[in-house]
N, C-alpha and C positions, 0 to 999 in steps of 0.2 A: 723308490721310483721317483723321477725326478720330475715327473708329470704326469698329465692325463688328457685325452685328446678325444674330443666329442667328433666322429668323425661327419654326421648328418645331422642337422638340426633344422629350429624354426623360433628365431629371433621371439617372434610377434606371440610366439606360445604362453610368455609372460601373461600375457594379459586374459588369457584363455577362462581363467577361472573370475575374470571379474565381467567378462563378456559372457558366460553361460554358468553362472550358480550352480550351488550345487542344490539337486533335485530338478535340475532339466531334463529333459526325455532327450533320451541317446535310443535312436536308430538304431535297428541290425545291418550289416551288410556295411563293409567301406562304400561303395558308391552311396548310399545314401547319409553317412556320417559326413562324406566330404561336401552334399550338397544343401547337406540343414545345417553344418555345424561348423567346418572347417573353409569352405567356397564363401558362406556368408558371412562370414568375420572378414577373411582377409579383402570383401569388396567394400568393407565397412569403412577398412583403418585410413589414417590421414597420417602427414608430418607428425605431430605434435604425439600420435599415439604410436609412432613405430619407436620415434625415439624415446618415450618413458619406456615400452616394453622393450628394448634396445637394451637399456642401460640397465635396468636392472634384470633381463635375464643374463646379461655379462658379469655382474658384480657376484649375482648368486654362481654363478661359476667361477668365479676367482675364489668365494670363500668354500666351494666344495674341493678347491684343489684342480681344478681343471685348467687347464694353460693355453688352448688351443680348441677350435670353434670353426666348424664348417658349415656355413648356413645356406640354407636355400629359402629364397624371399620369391615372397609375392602379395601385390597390393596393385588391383588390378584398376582403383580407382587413384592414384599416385604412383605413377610409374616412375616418372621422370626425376633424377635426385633421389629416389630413393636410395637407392645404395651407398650413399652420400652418409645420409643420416645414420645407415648402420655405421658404416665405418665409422661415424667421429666417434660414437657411444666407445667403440672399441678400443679408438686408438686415446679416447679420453681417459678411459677406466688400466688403459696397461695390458688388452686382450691383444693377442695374435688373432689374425680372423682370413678366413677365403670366402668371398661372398659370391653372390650369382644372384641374377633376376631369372626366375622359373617362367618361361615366355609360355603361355598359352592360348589357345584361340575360344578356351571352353564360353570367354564371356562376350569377344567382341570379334573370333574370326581370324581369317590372316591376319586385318592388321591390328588386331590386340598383338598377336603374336611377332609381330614384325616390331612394337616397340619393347617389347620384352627385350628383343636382341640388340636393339637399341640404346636399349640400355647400357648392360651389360658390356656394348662394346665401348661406348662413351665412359665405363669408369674404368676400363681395364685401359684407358688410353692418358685418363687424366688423372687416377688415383697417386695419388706422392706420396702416404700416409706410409710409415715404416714397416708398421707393424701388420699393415691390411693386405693383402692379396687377392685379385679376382679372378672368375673363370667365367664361362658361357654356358647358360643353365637351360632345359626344359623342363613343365611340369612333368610332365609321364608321356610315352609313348600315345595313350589311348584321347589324349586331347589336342591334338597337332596333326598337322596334316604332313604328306610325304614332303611337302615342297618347303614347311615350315625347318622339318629334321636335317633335308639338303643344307639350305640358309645356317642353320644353328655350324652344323662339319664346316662347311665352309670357313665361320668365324673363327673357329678353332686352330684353324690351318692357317688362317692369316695372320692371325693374334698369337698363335704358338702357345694356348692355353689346351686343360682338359675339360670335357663337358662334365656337366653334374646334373643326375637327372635321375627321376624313382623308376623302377624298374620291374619288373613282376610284382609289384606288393599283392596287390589281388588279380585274382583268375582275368576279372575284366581285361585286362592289360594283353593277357595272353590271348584271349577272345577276339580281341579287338585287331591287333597285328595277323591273326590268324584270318582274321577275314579279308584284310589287304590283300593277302595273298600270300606273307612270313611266314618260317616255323615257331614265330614268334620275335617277344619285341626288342629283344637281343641281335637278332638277324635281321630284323629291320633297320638297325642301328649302321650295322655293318654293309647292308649291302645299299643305305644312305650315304654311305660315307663321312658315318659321324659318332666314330665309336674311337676319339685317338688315342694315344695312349697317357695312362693315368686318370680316365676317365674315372669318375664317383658316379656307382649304380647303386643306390638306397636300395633295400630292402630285400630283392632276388626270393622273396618267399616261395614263387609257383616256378624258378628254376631247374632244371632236372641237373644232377652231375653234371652231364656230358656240356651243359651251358655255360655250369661255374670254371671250369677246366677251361673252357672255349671264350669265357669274359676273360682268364687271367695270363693266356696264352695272348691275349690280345694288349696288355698291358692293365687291365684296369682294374680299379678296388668294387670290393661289393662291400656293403656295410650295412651290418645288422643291426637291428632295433626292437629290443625284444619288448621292453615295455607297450611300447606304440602297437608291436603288430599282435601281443595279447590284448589289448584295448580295443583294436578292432576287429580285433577275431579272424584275421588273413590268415592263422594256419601258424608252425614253424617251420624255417627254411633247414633242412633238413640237407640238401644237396651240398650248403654251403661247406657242408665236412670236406668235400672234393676241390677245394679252394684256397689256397696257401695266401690268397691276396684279400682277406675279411679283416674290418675293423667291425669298432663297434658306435654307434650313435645312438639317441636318443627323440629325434624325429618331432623336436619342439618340448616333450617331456623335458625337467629342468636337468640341467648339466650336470649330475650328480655321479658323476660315472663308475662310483662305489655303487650308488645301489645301482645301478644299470649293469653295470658287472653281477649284483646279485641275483637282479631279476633275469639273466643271461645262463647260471649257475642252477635257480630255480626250473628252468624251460627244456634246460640240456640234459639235468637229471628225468626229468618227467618224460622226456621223447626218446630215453636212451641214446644220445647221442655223446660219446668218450668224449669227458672233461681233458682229456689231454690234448684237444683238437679246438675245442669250443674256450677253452682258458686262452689261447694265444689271441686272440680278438681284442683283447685291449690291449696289450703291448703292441699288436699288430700298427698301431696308430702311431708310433713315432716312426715307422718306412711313409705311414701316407703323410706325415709333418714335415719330415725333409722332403720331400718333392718340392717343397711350396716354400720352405724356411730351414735349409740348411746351416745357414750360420748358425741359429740361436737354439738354446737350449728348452726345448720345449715338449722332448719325446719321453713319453716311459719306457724307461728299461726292458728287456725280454725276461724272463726268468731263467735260470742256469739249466742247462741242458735235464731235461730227466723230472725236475722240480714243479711244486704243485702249488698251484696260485688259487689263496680260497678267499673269498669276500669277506669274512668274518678279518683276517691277517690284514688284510689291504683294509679294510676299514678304520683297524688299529695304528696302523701307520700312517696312514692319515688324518689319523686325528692328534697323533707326538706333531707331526709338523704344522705347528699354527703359521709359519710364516713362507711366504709364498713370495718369490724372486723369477721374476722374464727379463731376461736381454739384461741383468742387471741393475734393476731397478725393484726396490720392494713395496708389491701392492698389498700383500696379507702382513700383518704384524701379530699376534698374541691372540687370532682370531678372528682379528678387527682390518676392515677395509681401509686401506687407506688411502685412494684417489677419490674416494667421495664420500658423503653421509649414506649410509645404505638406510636408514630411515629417511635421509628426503627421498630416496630413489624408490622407496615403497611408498611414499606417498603421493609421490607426481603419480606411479603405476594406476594406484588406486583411484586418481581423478582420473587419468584418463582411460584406463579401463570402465568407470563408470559412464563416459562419452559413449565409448563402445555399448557399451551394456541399451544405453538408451536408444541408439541408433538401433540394435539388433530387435528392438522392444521387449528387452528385459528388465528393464530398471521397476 
């Protein structure tokens, strides 16, 4: 394989474990996980901590083998520039990256939500970086208003970019659109006019078939996260079998996308869902890496018609190739990173994870 392609992520997840220790109380229920644990970090972070957790959840991704990084951000107390700081981390370290500011109103209203897209359109105007690529992001359906989702299509249309935005992960989502008046938050997308094609819908856990069929007729990828959505207990998406257009991400979990394939392999066996359906999710990710990065060599291979792709195999092969090459340039050598010290990048982490930690009142 000649890569590995994280299709959903969360840059800032880096720092996750030096902002909440371990033997913190974790909530049941996603909506309450995002509003003790996940809402309160990201209102936490600043400059200085997006780019430590930048940089080395980049680098931990180049040494797992992983080539290609699609992140959805948000930093609800530094909006402005953000995206900025991702991308140098990226184009510093030798990452391919698609970034988005996830515009929400959960903390300040429309016009939180109105710089979100502000964002978002100011780097997708001024970004030069080779390797970075931007799109126009929403949190989720269930935090945005109908006029915010209008705004968001619009962007897209004038910018000739796709949205990236979560999508069923929990029932809320579905609840929430349903009382607008949608069959849900899929059809709200569509009948906003802002669903275009090649759209990024994270997660689709509470989708039924006829949805996944109906996101992929419409051009867009759905992307599974299987780690993230057993962590928070959303269910497996089960529908996504009815989906030829699934990758697979990690949802801020680290880029590892061996074990992410394994915990993918783990979840498919246990829901009975045919591994000859659910294995194609990580190859599936070089169609979603040429949309964005056709020239460069950054996609894994499909497996041979008929052929059976098993985590333990891909693990092995992954670990014969210590040395890792994008666009021509070699960042992994014998093991070993070579655009940066990956021990100062875990120690800048660890100061500024402990910034966080003491903001959040953890320290």
């Amino acid at each position: 394989m000649s890569g590995l392609v994280n299709g959903h992520t969360h840059l800032y997840g880096a720092l996750a474990a030096h902002a909440f220790p371990p033997g913190t109380a974790r909530p049941r229920g996603l909506p309450a996980i995002l509003e003790t644990i996940w809402w309160r970090l990201d209102r936490a972070l600043d400059q200085p901590m997006l780019r430590a957790g930048a940089r080395l959840y980049v680098a931990e991704a180049l040494l797992a083998g992983t080539t290609l990084l699609i992140d959805h951000h948000e930093s609800p107390s530094c909006i402005e520039g953000s995206l900025d700081v991702l991308a140098d981390a990226c184009q510093e370290l030798g990452m391919p990256a698609v970034l988005c500011y996830g515009a929400t109103e959960r903390n300040g209203g429309p016009a939180e939500a109105a710089r979100g897209l502000a964002e978002c359109a100011r780097f997708l105007r001024d970004n030069r970086r080779p390797l970075v690529r931007g799109l126009v992001g929403l949190h989720a359906s269930f935090t945005v208003s109908d006029d915010t989702v209008r705004t968001a299509g619009r962007l897209c249309r004038d910018l000739d970019v796709p949205l990236h935005v979560h999508l069923a992960e929990d029932v809320v989502d579905v609840e929430d659109a349903q009382g607008r008046g949608y069959e849900g938050p899929l059809e709200r997308l569509i009948a906003l006019e802002a669903l275009p094609p090649g759209a990024i819908l994270a997660h689709g856990v509470h989708l039924t078939a006829a949805q996944v069929r109906l996101a992929g007729d419409r051009g867009a990828w759905l992307v599974q996260n299987p780690r993230s959505n057993d962590g928070n207990g959303v269910g497996y998406p089960a529908a996504l079998a009815h989906g030829t257009r699934v990758a697979l991400g990690t949802d801020g979990y680290t880029a590892d996308m061996v074990r992410e394939f394994s915990a993918l392999a783990d979840q498919a066996r246990a829901h009975g869902e045919a591994w000859s359906a659910a294995q194609a999710r990580l190859p599936a990710g070089a169609a979603l890496a040429a949309q964005f990065f056709p020239g460069i060599d950054v996609a894994a291979a499909p497996p041979e018609p008929g052929a059976e792709v098993r985590p333990w195999a891909l693990a092995a092969q992954q670990a014969s190739r210590a040395r890792l090459v994008i666009g021509g340039r070699a960042l992994v050598e014998r093991g070993a990173l070579l655009t940066a010290r990956i021990e100062d990048l875990r120690a800048e982490a660890a100061h500024e994870g402990g910034r966080l930690a003491a903001r959040l009142g953890h320290s």
